[in-house]
C-alpha atoms as one frame of an Amber mdcrd trajectory, in Angstrom:
protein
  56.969  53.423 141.453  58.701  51.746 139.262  58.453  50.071 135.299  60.553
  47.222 133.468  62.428  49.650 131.518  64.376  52.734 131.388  66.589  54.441
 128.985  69.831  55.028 130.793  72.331  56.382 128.173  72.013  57.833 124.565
  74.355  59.432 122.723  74.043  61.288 118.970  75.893  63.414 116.739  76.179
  64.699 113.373  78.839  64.894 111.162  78.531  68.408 109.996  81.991  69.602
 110.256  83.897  67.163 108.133  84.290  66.575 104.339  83.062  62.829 104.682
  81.846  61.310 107.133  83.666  57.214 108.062  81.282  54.472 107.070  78.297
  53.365 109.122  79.888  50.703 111.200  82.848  52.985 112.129  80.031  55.150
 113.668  78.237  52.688 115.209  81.640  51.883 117.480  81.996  55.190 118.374
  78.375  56.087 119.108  78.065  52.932 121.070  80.876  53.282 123.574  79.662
  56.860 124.200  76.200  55.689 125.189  77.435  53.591 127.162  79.828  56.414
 128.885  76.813  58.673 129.102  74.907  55.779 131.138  77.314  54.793 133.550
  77.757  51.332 132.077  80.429  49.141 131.008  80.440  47.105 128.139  81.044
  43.866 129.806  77.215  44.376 131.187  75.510  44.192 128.373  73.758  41.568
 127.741  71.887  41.955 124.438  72.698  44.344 121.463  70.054  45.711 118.405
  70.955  47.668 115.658  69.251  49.066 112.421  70.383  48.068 108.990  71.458
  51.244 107.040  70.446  52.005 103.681  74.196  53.988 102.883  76.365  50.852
 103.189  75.656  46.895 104.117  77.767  44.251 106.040  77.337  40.685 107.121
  76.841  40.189 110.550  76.829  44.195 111.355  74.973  43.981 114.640  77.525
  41.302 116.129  80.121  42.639 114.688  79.936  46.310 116.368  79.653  44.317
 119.562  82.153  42.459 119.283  84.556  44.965 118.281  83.838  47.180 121.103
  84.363  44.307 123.683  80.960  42.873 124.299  80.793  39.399 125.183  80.900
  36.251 123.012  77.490  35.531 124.288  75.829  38.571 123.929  72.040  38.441
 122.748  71.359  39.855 119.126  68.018  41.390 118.748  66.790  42.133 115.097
  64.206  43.210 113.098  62.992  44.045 109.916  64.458  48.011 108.916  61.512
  50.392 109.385  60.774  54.052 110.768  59.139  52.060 113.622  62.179  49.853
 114.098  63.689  52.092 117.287  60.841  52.172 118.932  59.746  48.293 118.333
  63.333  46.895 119.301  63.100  48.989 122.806  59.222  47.471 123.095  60.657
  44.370 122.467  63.571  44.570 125.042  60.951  46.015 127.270  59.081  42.836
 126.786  62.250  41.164 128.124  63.427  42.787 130.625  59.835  42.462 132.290
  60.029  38.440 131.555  64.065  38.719 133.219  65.592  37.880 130.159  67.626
  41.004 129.441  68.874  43.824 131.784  71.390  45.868 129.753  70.611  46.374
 125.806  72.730  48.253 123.572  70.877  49.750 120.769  72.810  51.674 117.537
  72.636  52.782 113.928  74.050  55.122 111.850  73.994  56.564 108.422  76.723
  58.062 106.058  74.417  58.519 103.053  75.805  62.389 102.410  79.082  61.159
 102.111  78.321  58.280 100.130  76.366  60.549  97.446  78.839  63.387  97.497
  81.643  60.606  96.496  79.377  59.103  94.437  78.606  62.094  92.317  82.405
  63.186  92.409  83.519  59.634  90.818  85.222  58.868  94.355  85.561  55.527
  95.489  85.531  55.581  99.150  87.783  54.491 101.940  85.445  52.076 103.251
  85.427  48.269 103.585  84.098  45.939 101.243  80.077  46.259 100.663  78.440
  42.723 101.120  75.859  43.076  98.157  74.330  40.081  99.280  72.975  42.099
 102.371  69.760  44.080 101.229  68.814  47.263 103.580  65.470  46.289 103.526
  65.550  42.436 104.178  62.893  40.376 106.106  60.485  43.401 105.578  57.630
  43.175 102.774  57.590  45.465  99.572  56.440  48.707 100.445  53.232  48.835
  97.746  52.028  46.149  95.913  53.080  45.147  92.217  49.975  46.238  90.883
  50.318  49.631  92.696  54.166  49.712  91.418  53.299  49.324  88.049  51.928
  52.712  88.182  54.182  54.554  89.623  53.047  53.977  93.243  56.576  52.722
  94.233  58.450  55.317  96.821  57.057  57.423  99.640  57.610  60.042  97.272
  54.513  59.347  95.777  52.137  57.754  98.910  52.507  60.639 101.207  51.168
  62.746  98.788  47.967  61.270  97.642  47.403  61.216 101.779  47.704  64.792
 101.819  45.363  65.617  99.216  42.749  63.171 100.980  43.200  65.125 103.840
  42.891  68.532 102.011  39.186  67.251 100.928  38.334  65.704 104.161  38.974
  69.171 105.858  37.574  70.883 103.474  40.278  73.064 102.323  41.387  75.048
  99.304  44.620  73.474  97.975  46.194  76.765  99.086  44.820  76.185 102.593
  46.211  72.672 102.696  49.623  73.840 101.314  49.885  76.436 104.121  48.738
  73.834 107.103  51.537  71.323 105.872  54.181  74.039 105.425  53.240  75.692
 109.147  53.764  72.668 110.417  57.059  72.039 109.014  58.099  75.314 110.180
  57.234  74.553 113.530  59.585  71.966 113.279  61.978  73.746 111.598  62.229
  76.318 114.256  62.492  73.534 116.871  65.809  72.660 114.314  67.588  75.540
 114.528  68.020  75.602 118.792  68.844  71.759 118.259  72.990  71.342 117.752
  72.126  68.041 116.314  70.056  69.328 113.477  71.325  68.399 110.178  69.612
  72.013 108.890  69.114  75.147 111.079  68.576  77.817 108.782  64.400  77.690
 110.543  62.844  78.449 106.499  59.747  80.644 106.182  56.482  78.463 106.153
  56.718  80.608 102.369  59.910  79.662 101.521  59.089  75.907 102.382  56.047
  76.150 100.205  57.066  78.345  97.154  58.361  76.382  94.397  61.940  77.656
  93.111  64.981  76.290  90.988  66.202  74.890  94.796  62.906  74.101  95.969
  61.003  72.155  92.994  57.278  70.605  93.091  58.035  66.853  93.680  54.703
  65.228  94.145  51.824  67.527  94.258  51.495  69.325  96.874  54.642  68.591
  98.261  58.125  70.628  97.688  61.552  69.510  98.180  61.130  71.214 101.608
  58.462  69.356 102.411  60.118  65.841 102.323  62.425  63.917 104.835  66.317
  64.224 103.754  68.362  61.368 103.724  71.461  62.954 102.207  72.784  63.055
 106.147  75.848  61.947 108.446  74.218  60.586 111.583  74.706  58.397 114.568
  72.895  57.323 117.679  72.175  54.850 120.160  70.424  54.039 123.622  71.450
  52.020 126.615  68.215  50.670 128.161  68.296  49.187 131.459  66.047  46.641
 133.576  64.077  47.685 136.754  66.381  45.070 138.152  69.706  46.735 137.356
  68.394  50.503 138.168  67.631  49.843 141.531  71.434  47.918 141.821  73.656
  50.807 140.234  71.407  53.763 140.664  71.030  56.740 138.005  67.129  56.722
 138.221  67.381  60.562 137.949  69.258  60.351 134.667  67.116  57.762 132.905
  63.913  58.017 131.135  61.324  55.440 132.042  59.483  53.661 129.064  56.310
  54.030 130.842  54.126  52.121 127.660  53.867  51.561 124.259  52.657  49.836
 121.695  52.956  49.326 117.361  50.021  48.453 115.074  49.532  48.132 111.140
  47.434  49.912 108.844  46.118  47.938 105.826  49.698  47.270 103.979  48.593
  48.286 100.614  47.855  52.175 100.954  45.189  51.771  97.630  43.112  49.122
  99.684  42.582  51.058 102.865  39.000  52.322 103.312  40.418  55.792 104.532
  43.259  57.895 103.049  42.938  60.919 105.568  43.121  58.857 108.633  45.160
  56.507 110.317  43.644  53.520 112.711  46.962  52.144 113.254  47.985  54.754
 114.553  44.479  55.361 116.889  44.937  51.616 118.007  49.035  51.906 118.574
  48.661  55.667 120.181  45.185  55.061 122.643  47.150  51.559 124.107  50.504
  53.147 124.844  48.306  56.255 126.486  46.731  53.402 128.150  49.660  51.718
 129.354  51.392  54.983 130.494  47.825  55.933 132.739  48.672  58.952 130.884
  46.251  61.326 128.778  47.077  63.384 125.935  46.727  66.630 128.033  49.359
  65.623 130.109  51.877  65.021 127.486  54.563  68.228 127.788  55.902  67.710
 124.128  55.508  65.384 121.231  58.003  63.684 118.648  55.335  62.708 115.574
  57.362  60.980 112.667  57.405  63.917 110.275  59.093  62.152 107.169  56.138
  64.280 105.667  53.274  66.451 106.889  50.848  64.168 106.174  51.340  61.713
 109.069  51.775  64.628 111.602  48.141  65.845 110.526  46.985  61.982 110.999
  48.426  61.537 114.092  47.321  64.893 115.872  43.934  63.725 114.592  44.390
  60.224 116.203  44.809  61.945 119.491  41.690  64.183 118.961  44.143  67.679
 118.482  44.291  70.510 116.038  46.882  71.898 113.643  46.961  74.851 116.166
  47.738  73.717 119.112  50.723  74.969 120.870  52.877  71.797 122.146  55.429
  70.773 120.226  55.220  68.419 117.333  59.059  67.754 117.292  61.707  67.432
 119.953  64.428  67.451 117.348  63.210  69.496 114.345  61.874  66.388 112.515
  63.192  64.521 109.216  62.936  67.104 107.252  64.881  69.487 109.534  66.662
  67.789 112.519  67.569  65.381 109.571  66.307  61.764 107.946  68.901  58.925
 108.699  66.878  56.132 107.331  65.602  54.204 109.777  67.267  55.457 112.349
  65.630  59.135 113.117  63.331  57.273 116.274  66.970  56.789 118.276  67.552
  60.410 117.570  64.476  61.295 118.918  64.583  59.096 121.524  68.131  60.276
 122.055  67.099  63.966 122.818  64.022  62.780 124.961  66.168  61.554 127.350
  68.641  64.491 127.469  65.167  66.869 127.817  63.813  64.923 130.647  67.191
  65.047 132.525  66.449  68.868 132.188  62.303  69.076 132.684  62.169  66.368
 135.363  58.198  67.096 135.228  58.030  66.841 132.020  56.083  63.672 130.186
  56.856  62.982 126.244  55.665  61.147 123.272  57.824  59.791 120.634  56.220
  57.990 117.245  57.785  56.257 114.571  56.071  55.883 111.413  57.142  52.923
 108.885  56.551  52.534 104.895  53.657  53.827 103.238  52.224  55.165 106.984
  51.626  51.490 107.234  53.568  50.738 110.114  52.989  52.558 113.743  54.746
  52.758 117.259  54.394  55.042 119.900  56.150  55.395 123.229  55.702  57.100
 126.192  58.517  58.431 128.503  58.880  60.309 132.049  61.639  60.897 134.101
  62.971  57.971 136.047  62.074  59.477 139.132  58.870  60.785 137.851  56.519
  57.569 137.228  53.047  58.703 137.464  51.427  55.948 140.189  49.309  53.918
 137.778  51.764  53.745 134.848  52.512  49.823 133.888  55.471  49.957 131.653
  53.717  47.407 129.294  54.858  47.298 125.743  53.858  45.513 122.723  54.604
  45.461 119.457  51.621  45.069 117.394  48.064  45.427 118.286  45.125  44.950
 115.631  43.643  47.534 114.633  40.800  45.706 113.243  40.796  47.399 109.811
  40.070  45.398 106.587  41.358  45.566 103.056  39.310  46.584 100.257  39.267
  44.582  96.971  41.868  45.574  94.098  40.156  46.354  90.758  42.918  44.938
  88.198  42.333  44.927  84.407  39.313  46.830  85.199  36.634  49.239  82.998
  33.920  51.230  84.101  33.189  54.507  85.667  34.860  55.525  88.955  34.908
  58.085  92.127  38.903  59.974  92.676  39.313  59.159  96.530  42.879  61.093
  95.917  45.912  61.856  93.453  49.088  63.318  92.815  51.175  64.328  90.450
  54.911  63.932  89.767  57.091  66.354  88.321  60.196  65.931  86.602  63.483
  68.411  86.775  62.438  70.134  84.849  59.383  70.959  86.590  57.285  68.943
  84.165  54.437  66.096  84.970  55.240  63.231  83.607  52.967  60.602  85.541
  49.618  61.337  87.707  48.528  58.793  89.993  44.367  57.984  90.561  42.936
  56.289  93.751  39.747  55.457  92.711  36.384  53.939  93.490  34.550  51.406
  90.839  30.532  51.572  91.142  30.903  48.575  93.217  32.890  49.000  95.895
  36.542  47.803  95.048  39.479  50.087  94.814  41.034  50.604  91.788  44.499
  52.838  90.424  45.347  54.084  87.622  47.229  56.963  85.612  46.438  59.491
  83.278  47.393  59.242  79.535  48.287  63.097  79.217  50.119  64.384  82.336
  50.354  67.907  81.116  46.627  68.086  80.180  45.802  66.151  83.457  47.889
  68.494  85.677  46.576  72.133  84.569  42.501  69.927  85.330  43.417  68.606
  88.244  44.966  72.248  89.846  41.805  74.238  88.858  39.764  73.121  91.493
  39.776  69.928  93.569  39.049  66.974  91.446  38.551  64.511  94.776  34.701
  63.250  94.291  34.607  63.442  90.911  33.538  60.533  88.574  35.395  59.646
  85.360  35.843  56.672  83.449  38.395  53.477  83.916  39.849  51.891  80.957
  42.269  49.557  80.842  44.920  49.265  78.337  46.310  45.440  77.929  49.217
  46.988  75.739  50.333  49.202  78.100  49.417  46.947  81.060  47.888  49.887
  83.190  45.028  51.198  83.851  44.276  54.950  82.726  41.270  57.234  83.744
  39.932  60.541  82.504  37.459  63.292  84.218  34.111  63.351  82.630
């Protein structure tokens, strides 16, 4: 059996061990040519490159560049897309895509981020040894604003603040105390965390208490309610990887089947892009739609898959996607391969080659063995997941399709702006300063007919100590809009 694609080489590392890390394009080089060491391949083969933008420094021309300066070809293909936590998985779809149409056979896929070391200078007053920044490169080009202006306006700007409000959804939709929710985000996190500390790659190995990742402390401050320091992805890492993914075509010329991992499907889909117009905040049909076709794809079920890498840049997604594939919190598989964002470490957009990274390297180990990797992108707006087996191990019916967005057929719900009028809390959160003070709570609510509205409360303190006595999801209060301050406000009857 065969498929169009197969991951040949990776390579990763983390720069633990020295005082500052070079800047990202220095480690792209370097993780590059060792990919392509680990796979066998020389760099005169490859035929098309992809990298993802980092957030820690920007460059003109950064994909061609690190090609060029490791000795690819002048006409080397540049694939590109928009930075995203899907953006791994949707390049190798993508190349998949390709190599299945015969218009690629050796892709060289790398990122890295320096963000600790930028930071650490940053905070010392250190200018850095690094080449000139070209500001007119944004991290985040070609891809849309993550909420809307309307949602930005009150304070629903940074995943900071979305992830939350879906966890507290999910807290009502399970029926849980808030205690009961806090623990089943914080287990899970410690799952990962103890996946962390036997992975050399982890950025953090010290495998934290499901307690200690829950208890608020001086070093482990409420962020967004419910979520703690611990319980959020950390950027403030040194980290490089990258892939070498070959065609069915050149496989079966140089050999290495045994060593590769076989991209046996996958697929991407959307969920409504504004997280305050989606009809559900506890569930996830882009990931449903993207998860059942790559399963589909694969001819592989979710009882057959050995381990699973779900995009853990907060708990909240891992809970939606386990429920996506019809699992519970409980059950004993692996959520993480790596140890997760929080744990194995958060290099912006780049965590999905890590994972990818150490799939391969497990399946040269487990040659039974069949994996899932997901990426997760924006407000849990954007979805990929792939499915891998060892080279050697193709299950008979598998196709090797990929694609990179299906529909998931969901529709918006209409935005209630300037709005008055009593309302229904669908979710909330709160944000907490230094300090450990509230200083903003965000509303998802429901008008009496039908559209979606957000708003804030006009006493944070007072709103906080109401909305922690018992859950305030399904309660009605009243809308007002304030043309002074431009926002909307609401209070609990």
């Amino acid at each position: 059996m065969s498929v169009p694609a197969y991951v040949l080489g990776q390579a990763q590392e983390s720069y633990h061990n020295v005082d500052a890390a070079d800047h990202p394009l220095a480690l792209m080089k370097h993780i590059a040519r060792n990919a392509l060491e680990d796979a066998g391949v020389s760099v005169d083969q490859v035929d098309a490159v992809a990298c993802i933008d980092p957030f820690s420094w920007t460059y003109a021309d950064l994909g061609k560049t690190v090609a060029a300066e490791i000795g690819c070809g002048d006409d080397v293909r540049e694939l590109w897309l928009p930075a995203g936590g899907t953006t791994p998985q949707d390049l190798i779809h993508e190349i998949a895509s390709a190599m299945d149409q015969g218009d690629v056979d050796v892709a060289l896929l790398f990122g890295a981020e320096a963000m600790r070391t930028r930071r650490k200078a940053n905070r010392a007053g250190r200018e850095l040894p690094w080449p000139a920044r070209d500001k007119s490169i944004k991290p985040m080009r070609g891809q849309k604003p993550m909420t809307s202006a309307w949602e930005s306006r009150h304070g629903l700007r940074l995943p900071i603040q979305a992830y939350p409000l879906m966890e507290n959804a999910l807290r009502h939709s399970h029926g849980r105390s808030a205690q009961e929710q806090i623990d089943t985000a914080a287990a899970i996190l410690h799952k990962n965390a103890l996946v962390a500390a036997e992975n050399p790659n982890a950025w953090f190995r010290d495998a934290p208490s499901a307690a200690l990742i829950s208890t608020v402390t001086p070093d482990n401050r409420m962020i967004c309610y419910p979520y703690t320091k611990r319980m959020n992805a950390i950027m403030d890492v040194d980290q490089a990887a990258a892939l070498v993914v070959v065609s069915n075509r050149f496989i079966e010329q140089s050999g290495g089947v045994e060593r590769a991992a076989a991209v046996l499907g996958g697929a991407g889909s959307e969920d409504v892009w504004n997280l305050m117009q989606r009809p559900s905040l506890s569930r996830s049909p882009g990931m449903e739609t993207a998860f059942a076709a790559a399963l589909q794809y694969a001819a592989t079920e979710v009882a057959d898959i050995a381990a699973f890498d779900f995009y853990s840049c907060f708990p909240s997604p891992v809970q939606m996607a386990l429920s996506a594939l019809g699992l519970n919190v409980d059950d004993n598989r692996q959520f993480s391969i790596t140890g997760g964002l929080g744990y194995a470490g958060g290099p912006g957009n780049n965590y999905v080659m890590h994972s990818l990274a150490t799939a391969v390297q497990r399946l040269r180990e487990n040659p039974a063995e069949i994996l899932m990797i997901t990426g997760v992108g924006m407000a849990n707006t954007k979805h990929a997941a792939t499915i891998l087996s060892r080279g050697d191990r193709i299950p008979p019916a598998a196709t090797g399709t990929t694609v990179f967005r299906e529909d998931s057929g969901e529709t918006a719900l209409t935005v209630a702006e300037q709005a008055s009028g009593p309302c229904t809390i669908v979710t909330y959160t709160i944000e907490y300063d230094r300090e450990r003070q509230p200083f903003n709570v965000i509303y998802i609510l429901d008008t009496e007919d039908g559209r979606r509205a957000v708003a804030n409360a006009r006493d944070p303190a007072g709103a906080d100590q109401q909305l922690l006595r018992e859950d305030p999801i399904g309660k009605t209060g009243m809308l007002e809009w304030d043309a002074d301050a431009d926002r909307q406000f609401f209070s609990i009857r």
